[in-house]
N, C-alpha and C positions, 0 to 999 in steps of 0.2 A: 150109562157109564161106558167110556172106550175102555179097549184091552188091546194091549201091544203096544200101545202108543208111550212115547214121553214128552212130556209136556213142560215146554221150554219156556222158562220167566225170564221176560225181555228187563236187563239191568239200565240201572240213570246212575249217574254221576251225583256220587257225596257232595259234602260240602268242601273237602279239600282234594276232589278232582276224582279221589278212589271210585268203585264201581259199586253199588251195592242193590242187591236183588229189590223188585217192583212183586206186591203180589196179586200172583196170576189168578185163576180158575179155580183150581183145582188148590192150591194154597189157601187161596181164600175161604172154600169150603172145611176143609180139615183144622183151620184156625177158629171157624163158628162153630165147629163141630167141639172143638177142647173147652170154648166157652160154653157151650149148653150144657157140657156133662159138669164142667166146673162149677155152675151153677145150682147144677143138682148134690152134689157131694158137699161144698163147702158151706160157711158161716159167714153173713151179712159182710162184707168187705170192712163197713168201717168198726169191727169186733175184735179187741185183739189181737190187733197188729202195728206194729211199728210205722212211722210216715214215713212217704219222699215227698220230693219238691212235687211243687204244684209248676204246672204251664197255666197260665190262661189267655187266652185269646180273644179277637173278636171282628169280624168282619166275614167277606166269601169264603168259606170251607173251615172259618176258623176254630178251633174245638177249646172246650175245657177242660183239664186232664187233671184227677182228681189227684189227693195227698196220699196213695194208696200204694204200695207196694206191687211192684210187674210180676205176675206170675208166671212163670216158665211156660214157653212157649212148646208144639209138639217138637219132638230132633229136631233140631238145623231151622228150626224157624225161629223167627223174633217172640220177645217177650208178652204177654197182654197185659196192657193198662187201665185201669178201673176209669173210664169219663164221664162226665156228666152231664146230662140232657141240656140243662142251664146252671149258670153259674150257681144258684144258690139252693139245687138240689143235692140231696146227699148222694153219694155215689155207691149204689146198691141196687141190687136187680130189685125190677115195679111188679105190681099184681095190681091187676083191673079191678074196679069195686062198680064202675058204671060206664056205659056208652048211650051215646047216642048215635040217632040217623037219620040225618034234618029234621032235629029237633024232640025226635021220636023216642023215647028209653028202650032199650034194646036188656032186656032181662036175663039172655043168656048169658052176657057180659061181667055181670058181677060176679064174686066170689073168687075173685082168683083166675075167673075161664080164660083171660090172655096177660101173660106175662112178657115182661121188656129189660133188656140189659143194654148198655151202649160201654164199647171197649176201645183201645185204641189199640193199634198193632201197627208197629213200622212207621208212623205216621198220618194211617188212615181208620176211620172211624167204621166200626162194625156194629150192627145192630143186630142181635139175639133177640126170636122172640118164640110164643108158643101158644097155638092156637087149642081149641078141644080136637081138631084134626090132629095139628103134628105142628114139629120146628117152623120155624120161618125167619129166613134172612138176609139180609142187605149191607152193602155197605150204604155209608152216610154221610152228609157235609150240612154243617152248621152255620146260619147265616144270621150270627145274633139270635134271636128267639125261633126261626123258621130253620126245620128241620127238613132236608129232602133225603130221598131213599132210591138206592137204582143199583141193578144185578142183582134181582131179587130172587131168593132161591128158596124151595119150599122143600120139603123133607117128607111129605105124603099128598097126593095127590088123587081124585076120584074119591074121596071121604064120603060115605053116605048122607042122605039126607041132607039134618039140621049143622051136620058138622060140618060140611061141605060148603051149604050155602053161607054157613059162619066164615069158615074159611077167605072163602073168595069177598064178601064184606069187610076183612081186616085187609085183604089185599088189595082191592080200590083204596082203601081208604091210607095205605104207604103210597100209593101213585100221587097224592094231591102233594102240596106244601102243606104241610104240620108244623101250627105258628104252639109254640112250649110256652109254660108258662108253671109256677111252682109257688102254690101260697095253700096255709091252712096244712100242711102236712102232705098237700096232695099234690101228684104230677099231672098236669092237664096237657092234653095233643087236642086240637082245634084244625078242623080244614071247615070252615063256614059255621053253620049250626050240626056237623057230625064231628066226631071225635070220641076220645077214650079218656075218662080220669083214674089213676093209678094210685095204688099208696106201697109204701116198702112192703117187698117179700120178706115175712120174718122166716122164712124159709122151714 
């Protein structure tokens, strides 16, 4: 982490010409950071709360943006919106129930040991996640069913052991293309015969 420094977000042009902030670094951090704890504190998204409109999209970068209400972003930043991995998953943070690793069951995995949230903010996709190490996060763009991941950022680093080498196995496995996919109650991420199947965090 610098100290002294201030860290300047390069602005683009609205839709009707105005100026409006791009998120930087260090923004982007403190924005996964309000989701992991939101995550921890709050109840299932779609529990007891009022809709908004829905966006849905589909093509390069394009996202699905759930019926969900934006929750206050930290000071002076943009809002977060609940999105969804694909279109006909419910939009609620995941818990791992199984992994594989070319083809192999990986038993640490079950139980809840990594969890997945996908948000929108400003108009780009964040991905929240949580290893038995620690945090883990990215932004993300959606390409129809293939999900990609990049400025990945990790929240503990040097994990001993079995944590550690878990760790770094969830992190190869965000560098591939993660083709989504949602039947049966369950969220499946696929990169060849490795991947994760998820089902809702009942928190």
């Amino acid at each position: 982490m610098s100290h002294g420094k201030t860290w300047l977000v390069p602005r683009s042009r609205g839709p009707g010409g105005s100026r409006r902030p791009r998120l930087g670094p260090v923004v982007t951090a403190a924005m996964v950071s309000a989701i992991l704890l939101a995550s921890c504190a709050e109840p299932p998204p779609e529990l007891g709360r009022p809709a908004t409109s829905d966006v849905t999209g589909a093509g390069s970068g394009a996202s699905s943006i759930a019926s969900r209400p934006a929750q206050p972003g930290p000071s002076g930043l943009p809002p977060i919106t609940c999105a969804r991995f694909v279109p006909d998953s419910p939009c609620t943070p995941y818990r791992s129930i199984r992994a594989l690793d070319h083809g192999m069951a990986l038993p640490w995995a079950g139980d809840g040991a990594v969890t997945a949230s996908l948000q929108s903010v400003d108009g780009e996709l964040l991905l929240a996640s949580k290893t038995p190490c620690g945090p883990v996060s990215a932004k993300a763009t959606l390409d129809h069913d293939v999900m990609r991941v990049h400025d990945i950022a990790v929240g503990a680093v040097g994990c001993p052991g079995e944590q550690g080498e878990q760790q770094q196995w969830f992190l190869e496995l965000l560098r591939q293309d993660l083709s989504l996919s949602y039947t049966g109650g369950q969220l499946h991420w696929r990169a060849g015969t490795s991947g994760i199947d998820f089902e809702r965090d009942p928190l």
